[in-house]
N, C-alpha and C positions, 0 to 999 in steps of 0.2 A: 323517206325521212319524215319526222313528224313535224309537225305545225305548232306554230307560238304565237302569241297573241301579245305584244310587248307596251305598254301605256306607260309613260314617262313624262314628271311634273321640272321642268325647266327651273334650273335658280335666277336668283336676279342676278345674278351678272350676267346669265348664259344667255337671259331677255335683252337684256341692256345691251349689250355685245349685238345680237342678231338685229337689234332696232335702230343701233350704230351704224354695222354694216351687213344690210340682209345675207344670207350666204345660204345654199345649198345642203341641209343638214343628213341629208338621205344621203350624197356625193359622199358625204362625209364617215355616214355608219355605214355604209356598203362593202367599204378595208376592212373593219371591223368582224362584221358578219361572213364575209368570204372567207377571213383568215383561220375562221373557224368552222371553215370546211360547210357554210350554210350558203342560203339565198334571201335575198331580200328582196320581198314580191311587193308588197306597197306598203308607204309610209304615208301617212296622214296628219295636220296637223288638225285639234279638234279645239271646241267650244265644252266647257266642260268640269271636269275634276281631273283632268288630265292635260297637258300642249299636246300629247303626240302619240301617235297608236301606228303601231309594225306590224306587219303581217312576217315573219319569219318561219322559214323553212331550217333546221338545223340538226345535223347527226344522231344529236342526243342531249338528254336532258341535262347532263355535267358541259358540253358546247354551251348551251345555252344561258345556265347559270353562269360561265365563265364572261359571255361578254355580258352579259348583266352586270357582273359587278367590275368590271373594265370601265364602264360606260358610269355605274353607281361611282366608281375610286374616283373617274375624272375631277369630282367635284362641281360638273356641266349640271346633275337633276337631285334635285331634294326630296325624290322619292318616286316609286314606280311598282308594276308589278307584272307579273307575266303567268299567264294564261295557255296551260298548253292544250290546244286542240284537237280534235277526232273529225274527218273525215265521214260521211256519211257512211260509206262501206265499212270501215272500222267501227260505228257504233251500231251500225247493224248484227258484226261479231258478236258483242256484246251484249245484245238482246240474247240474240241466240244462246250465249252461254248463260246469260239471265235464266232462260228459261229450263236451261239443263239443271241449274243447281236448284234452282227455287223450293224445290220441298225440302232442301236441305237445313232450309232457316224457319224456326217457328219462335213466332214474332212474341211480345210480350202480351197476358191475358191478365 
């Protein structure tokens, strides 16, 4: 399954609520992410341009868009974005077929 990289800006209520009463927000997107047939390997809160960064593992790319915008609909974050990632072996594929096509593309002179 591939990998997603998910970084999410908190609203103010969603601040004000957790400084209210701190709470487990990972317990909380874990239903979320499972229901959608994924894994949720670590959640991070960060210093930053973001509150919080997910390591997700999920079926596919329409899964993932899906709790994206679950999580977007909440009205919980005022913005985010998701990052889907490659695996070292899979971008090593890549090379390789880099280098299959590569004379196929003649660049602009």
């Amino acid at each position: 399954m591939p990998f997603y990289l998910f970084q999410g800006k908190y609203s103010i209520e969603s601040m004000q609520a957790m400084v209210a009463t701190p709470q487990d927000r990972e317990a909380a997107a874990k239903p979320l992410i499972e229901a959608l047939g994924g894994t949720l390997h670590h959640m991070f809160f960060c210093m930053g341009d973001y509150d919080l960064m997910a390591l997700i593992e999920a079926p596919d790319d329409e899964s993932m868009a899906a709790g994206a915008l679950a999580v977007g609909s909440s009205g919980a974050m005022t913005g985010g974005k998701t990052t889907k990632l490659m695996t070292s072996a899979d971008a090593m594929k890549a090379m390789a077929k880099a280098g299959a096509v590569t004379g196929a593309y003649k660049p602009a002179t």
